[in-house]
DRENNU-281724 format. One record per residue: x, y, z of N, C-alpha, C in turn; residue in three letters. Coordinates in steps of 0.05 Angstrom, whole numbers, padded with zeros to 5 digits, always signed. Each point is the difference from the previous one (the first is absolute). Example, Ala and Ser with C-alpha at 12.3 -4.5 7.8 and 13.67 -1.06 7.14 Angstrom:
<atoms>
+00264-00114+00156-00018+00024+00000+00018+00024+00000ALA -00007+00021-00014+00016+00024+00001-00015+00022+00014SER 
</atoms>
This chain:
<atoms>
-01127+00962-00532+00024+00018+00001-00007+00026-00014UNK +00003+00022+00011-00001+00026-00012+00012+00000-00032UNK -00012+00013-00021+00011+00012-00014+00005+00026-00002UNK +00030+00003-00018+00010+00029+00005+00007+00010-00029UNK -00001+00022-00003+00007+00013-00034+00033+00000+00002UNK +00012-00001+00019+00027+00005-00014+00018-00030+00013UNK -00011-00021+00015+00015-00017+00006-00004-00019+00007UNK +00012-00024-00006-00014-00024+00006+00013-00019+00025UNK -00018-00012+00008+00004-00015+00020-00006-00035+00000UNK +00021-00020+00001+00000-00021-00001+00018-00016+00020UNK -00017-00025+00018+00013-00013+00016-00008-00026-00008UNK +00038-00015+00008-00009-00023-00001+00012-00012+00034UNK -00014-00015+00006+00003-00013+00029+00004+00026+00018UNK +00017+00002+00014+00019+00028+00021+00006+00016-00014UNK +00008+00007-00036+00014+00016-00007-00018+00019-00012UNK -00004+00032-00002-00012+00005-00018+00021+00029-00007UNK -00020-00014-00031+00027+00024-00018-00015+00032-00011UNK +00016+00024+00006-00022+00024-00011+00013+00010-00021UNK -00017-00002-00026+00011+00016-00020-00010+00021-00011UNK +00024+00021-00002-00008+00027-00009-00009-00007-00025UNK -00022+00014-00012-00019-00014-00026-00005+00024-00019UNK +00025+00021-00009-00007+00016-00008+00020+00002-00021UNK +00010-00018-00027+00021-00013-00016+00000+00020-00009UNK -00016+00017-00022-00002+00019-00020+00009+00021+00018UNK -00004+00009+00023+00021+00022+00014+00025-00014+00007UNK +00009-00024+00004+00026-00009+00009-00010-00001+00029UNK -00032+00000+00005-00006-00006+00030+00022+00020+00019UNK -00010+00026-00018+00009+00023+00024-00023+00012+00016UNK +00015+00002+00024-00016+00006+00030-00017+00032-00014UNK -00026-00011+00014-00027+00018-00003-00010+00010+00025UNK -00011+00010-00001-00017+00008+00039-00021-00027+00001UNK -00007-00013-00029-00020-00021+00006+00012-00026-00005UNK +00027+00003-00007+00021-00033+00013-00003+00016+00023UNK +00014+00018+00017+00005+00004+00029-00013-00015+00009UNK -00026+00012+00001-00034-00008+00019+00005-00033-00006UNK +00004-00005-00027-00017-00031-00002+00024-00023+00020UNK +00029+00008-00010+00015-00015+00011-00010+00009+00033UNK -00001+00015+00013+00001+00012+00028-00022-00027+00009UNK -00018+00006-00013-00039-00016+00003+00012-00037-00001UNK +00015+00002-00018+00005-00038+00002+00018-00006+00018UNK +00020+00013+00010+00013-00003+00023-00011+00001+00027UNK -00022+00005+00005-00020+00012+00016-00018-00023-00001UNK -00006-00014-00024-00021-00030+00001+00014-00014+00006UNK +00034+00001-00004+00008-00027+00008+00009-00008+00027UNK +00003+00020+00020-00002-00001+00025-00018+00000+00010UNK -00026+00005-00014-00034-00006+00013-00015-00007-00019UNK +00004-00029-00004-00003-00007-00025-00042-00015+00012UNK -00014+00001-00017-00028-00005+00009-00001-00019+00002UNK +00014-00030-00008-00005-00026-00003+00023-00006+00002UNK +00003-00026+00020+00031-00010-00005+00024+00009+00020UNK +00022-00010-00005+00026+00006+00014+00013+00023-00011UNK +00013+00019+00007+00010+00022-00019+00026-00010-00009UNK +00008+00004-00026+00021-00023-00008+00025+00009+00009UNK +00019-00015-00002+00037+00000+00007+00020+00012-00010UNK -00006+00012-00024+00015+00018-00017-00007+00011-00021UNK +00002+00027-00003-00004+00009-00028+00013+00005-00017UNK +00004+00002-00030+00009+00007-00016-00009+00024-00009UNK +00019+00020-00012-00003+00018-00014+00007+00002-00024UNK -00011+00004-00015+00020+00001-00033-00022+00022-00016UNK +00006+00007-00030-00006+00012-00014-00012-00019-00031UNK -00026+00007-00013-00014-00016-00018+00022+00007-00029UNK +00003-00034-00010+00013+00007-00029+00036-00003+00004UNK +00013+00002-00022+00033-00003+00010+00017+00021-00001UNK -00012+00024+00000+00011+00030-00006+00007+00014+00030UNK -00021-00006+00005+00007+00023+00022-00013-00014+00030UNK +00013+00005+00020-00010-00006+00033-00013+00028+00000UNK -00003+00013+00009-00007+00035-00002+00016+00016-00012UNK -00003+00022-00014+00019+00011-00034+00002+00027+00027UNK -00014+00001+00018+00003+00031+00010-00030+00005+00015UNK +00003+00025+00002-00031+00015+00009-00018+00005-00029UNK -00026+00005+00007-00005+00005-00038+00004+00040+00005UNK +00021-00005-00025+00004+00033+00001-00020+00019-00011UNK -00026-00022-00018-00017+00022-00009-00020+00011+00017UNK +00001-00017+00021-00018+00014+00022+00014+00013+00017UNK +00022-00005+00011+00024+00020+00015+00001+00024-00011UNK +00000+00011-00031+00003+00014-00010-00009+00021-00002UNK -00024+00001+00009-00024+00032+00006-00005-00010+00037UNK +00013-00011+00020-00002-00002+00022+00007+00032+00009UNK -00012+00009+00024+00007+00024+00019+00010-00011+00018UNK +00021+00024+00014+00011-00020+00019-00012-00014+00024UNK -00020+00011+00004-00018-00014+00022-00013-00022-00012UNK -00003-00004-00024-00016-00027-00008+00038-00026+00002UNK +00017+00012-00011+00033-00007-00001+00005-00019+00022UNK -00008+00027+00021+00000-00016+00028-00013-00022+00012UNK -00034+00003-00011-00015-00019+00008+00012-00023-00012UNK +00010-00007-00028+00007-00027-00017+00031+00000+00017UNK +00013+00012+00008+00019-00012+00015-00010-00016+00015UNK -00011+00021+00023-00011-00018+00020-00014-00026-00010UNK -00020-00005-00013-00006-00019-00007+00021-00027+00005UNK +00024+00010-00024+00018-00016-00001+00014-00008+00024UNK +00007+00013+00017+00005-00006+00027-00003-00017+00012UNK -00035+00006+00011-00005-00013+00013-00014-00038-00013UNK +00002+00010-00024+00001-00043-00015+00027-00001+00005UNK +00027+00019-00004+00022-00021+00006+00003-00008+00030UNK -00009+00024+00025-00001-00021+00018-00025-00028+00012UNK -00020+00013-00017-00014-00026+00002+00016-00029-00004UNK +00013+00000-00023+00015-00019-00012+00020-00013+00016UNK +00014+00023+00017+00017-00011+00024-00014-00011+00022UNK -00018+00012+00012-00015-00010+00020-00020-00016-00003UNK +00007-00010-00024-00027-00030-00003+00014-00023+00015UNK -00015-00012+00013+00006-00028+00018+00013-00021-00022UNK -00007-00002-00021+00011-00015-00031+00028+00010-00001UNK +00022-00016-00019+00024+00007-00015-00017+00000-00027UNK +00004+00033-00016-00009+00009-00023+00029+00002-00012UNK +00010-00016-00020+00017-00007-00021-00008+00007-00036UNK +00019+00018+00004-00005+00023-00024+00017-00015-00030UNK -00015-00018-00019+00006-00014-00019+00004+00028-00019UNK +00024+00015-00005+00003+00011-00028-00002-00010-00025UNK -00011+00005-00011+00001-00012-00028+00009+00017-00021UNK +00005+00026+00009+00006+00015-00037+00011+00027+00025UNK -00010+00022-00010+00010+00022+00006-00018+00009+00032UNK +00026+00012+00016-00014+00004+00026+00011+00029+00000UNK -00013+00021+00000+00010+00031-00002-00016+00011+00013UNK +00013+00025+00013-00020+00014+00015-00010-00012+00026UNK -00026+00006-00001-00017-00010+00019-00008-00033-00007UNK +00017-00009-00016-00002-00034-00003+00029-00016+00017UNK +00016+00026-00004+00024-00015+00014+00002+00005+00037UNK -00022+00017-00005-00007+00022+00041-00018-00032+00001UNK -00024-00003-00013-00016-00030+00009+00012-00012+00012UNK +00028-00017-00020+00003-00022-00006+00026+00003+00028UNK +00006+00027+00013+00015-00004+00018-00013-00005+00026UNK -00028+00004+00002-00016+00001+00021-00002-00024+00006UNK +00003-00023-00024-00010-00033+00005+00023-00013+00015UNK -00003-00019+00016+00022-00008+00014+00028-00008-00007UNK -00004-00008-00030+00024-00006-00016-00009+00003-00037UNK +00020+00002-00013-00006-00007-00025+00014-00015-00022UNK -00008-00013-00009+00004-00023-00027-00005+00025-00024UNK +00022-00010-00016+00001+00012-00024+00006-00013-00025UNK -00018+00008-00025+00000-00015-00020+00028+00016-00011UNK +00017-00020-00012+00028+00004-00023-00004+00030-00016UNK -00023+00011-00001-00007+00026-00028-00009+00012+00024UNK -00001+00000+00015-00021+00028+00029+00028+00026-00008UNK -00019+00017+00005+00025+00030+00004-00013+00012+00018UNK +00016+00006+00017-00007+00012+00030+00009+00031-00003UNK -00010+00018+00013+00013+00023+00007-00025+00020+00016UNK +00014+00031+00001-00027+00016+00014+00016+00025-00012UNK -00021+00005-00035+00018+00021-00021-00021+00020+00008UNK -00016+00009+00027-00008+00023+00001+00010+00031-00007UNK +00021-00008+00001+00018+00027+00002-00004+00012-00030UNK -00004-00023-00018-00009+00010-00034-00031+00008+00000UNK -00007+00009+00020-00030-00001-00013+00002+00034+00020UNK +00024+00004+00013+00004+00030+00020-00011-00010+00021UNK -00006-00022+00020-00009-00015+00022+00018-00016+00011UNK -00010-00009+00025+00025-00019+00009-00027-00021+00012UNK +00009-00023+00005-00013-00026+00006-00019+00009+00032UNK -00026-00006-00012-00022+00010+00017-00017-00022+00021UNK +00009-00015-00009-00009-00032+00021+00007-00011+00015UNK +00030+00010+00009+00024-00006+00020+00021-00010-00010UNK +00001+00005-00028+00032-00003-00009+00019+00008+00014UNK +00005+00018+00000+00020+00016+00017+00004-00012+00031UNK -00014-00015+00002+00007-00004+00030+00001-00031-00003UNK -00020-00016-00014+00011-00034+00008+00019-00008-00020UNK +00002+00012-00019+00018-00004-00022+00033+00005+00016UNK +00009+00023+00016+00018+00003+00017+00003-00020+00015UNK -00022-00014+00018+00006-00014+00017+00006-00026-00020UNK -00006+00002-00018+00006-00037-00006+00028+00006-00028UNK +00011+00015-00011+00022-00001-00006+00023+00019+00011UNK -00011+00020+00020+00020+00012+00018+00002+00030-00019UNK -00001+00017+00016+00001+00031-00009+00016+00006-00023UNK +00023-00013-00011+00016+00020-00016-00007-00016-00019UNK -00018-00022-00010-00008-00020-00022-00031+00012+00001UNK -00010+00002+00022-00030+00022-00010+00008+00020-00011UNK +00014+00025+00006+00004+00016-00014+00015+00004-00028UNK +00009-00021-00006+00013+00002-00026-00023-00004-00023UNK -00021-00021+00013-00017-00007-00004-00030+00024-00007UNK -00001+00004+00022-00024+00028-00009+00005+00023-00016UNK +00036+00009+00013+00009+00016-00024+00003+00002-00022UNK +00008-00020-00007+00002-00010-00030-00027-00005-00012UNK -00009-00012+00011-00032-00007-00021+00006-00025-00018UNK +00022-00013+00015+00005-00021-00027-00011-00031+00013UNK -00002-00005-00024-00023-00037+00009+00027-00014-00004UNK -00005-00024+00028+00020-00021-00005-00007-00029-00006UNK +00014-00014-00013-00003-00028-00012-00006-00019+00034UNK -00011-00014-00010-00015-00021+00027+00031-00007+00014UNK +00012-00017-00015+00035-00003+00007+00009+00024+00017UNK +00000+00023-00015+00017+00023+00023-00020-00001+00020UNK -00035+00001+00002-00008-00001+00023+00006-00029+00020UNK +00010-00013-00011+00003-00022+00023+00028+00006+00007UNK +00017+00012-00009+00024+00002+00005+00006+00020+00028UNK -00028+00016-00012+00004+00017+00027-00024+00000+00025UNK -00008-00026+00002-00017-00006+00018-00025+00015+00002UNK -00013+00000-00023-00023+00013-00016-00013-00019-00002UNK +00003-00012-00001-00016-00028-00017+00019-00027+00022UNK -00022-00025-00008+00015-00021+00027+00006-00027-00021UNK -00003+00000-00031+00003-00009-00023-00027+00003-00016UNK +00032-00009-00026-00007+00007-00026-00008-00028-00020UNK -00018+00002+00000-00009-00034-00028-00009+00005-00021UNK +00007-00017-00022-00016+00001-00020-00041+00015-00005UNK +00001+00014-00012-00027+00002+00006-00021-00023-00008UNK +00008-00012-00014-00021-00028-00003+00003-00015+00031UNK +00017+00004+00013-00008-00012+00027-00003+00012+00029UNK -00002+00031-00021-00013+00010+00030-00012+00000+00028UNK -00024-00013-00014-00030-00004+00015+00016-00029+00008UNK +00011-00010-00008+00000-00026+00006+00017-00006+00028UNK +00019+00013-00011+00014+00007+00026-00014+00014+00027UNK +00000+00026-00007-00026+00012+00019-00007-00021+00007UNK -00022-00017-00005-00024-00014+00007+00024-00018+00025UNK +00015-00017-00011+00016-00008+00012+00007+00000+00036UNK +00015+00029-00003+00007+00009+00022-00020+00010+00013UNK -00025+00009-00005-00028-00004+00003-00009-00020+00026UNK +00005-00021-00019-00019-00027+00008+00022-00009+00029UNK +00023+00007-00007+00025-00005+00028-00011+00020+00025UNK -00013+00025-00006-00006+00021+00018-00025-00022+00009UNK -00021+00002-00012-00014-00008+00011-00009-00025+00014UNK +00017-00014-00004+00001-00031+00020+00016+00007+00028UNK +00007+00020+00005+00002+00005+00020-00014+00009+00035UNK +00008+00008+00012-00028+00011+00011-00007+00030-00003UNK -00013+00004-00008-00025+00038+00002+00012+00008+00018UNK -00002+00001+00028+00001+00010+00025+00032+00003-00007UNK +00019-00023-00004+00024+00015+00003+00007+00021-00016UNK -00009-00003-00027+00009+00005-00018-00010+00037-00002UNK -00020+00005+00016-00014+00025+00009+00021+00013+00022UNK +00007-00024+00016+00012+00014+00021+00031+00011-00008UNK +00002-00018-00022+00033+00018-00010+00005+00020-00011UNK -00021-00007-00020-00007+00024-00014-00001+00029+00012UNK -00015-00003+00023-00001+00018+00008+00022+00012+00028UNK +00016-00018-00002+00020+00006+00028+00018+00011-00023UNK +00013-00011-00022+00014+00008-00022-00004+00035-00001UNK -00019+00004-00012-00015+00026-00010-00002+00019+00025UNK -00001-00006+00030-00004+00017+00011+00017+00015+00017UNK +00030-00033-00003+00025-00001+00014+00021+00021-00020UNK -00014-00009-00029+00027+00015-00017+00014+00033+00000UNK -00015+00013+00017+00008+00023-00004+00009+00011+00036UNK -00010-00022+00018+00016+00001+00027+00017+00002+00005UNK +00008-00001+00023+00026-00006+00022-00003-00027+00002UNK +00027-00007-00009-00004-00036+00008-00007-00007+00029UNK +00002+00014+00016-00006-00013+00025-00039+00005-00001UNK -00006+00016-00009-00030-00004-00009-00010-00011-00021UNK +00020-00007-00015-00011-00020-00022-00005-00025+00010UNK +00029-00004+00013-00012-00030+00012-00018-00001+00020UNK -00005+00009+00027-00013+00004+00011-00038-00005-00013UNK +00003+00014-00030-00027-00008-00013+00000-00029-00005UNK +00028-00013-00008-00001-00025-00012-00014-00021+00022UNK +00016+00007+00023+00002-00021+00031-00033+00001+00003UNK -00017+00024-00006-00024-00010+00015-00014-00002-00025UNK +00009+00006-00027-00020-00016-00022+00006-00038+00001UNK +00018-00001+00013+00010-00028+00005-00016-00014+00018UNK +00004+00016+00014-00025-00007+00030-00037-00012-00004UNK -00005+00016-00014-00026+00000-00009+00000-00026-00013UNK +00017-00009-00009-00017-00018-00023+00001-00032+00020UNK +00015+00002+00028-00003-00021+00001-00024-00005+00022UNK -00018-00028-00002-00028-00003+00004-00016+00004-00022UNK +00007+00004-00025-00016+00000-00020-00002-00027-00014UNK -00024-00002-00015+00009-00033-00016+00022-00001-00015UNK +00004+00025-00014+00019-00008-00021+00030-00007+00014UNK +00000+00014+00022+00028-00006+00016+00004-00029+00014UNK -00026-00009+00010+00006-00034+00006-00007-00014-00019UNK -00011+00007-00016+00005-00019-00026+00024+00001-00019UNK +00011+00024+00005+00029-00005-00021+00018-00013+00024UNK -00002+00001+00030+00020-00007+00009-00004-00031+00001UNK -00024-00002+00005-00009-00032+00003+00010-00015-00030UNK -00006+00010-00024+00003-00012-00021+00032-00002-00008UNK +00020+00018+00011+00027+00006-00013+00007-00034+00025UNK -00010-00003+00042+00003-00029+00005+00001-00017-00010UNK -00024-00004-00014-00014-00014-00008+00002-00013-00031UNK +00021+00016-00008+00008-00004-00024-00018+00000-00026UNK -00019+00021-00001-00024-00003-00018+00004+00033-00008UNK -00018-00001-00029-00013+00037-00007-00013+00008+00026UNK +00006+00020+00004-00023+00018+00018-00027-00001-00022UNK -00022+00007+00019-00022+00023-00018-00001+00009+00019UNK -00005+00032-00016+00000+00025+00012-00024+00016-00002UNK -00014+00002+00017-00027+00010-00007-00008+00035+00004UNK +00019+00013+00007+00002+00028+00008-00027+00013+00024UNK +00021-00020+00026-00015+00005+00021+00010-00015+00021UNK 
</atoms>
């Protein structure tokens, strides 16, 4: 398995978990987290040995922080053309993150700001530890959220709760983020991971193939015309049947037994 300077990578069975590994910054986003996270998302869909696993985790190293922000001491003497390049950067890992064939489940554990709370909206859902503080306080630093705050943060609590939100610059308690459909719950942080792992291990006993194909009818339907959203659904529906995983779940649900699902 690759080693990387800013993050680690550990699987067990289908699941593998990526952690930002940078504690003494509060594991704030660098141009060399960008690259490294970008590079392991990239092995795990072409992975050199093996099946590429069922789900990933995201989280942040230590109990402080999921990502504290961007690191501002390198933002800090940026030009705007270098500004632009680390946007972009950012960008295009958050849509990597959407368009991975995997559900990437964003485990908060401490503070998600900035470009930790733009991440952690890119992952298909997120779990939050009891102490996480969420927000996007660019606006204190004379910036506004450079990773697609402004735009997925809108779509997932609705325009006049983004903007109170970016305007203000104020961080909210994990509670107000689940309140406002920011977050999909809130646990103790001693059972974070545990949980995570959990709902994890439910993703992945399922089948790959479907679980790709929703994913991605979800994500591609959401911003359609319902009559073309579904239209995507009806023939991602289509496809899957003739596959193993589809006569084996149908055979096994007869049959009264587990499926196995072999993603194919």
């Amino acid at each position: 398995m690759t080693e990387y300077e800013t993050l680690k990578v550990e699987r067990s069975d289908e699941i593998v978990t990526l952690t930002i590994n940078r504690p003494e910054k509060l594991n704030a986003l660098n141009q060399t987290v960008l690259r490294e996270l970008s590079g392991a998302l990239h092995a795990l869909r072409f992975p050199r040995t093996g099946e590429p696993p069922r789900v990933a985790i995201l989280t942040g190293a230590g109990n402080k922080a999921f990502v504290a922000g961007a690191d501002i001491a390198e933002m800090q003497a940026m030009t705007p053309t270098e500004a632009k390049a680390f946007a972009d950067a950012g960008h295009r890992l958050g849509v990597q993150i959407e368009q991975a064939e995997i559900p990437v489940i964003a485990a908060v554990n401490g503070f998600a700001l900035g470009g930790g709370c733009e991440l952690a909206l890119c992952c298909d859902f997120i779990y939050a530890a009891e102490n996480a503080k969420l927000g996007q306080p660019e606006v204190n630093l004379g910036l506004i959220p450079g990773f697609g705050g402004t735009q997925r943060l809108t779509r997932r609590v609705g325009l006049a709760r983004a903007r109170e939100l970016v305007y203000t610059g104020r961080n909210i308690s994990a509670r107000e983020a689940l309140e406002m459909g920011l977050v999909n719950r809130v646990v103790p942080g001693e059972e974070l991971m545990q949980q995570v792992n959990e709902v994890a291990r439910a993703i992945a006993s399922k089948s790959p193939l479907a679980i790709a194909r929703s994913k991605r009818a979800m994500a591609r339907g959401y911003d359609a015309d319902l009559a073309t959203a579904n239209e995507l659904e009806a023939t991602a529906f289509a496809t899957l049947f003739g596959s193993h995983d589809q006569r084996e779940g149908c055979a096994a649900f007869v049959e009264k037994r587990r499926p196995t699902f072999l993603g194919r």
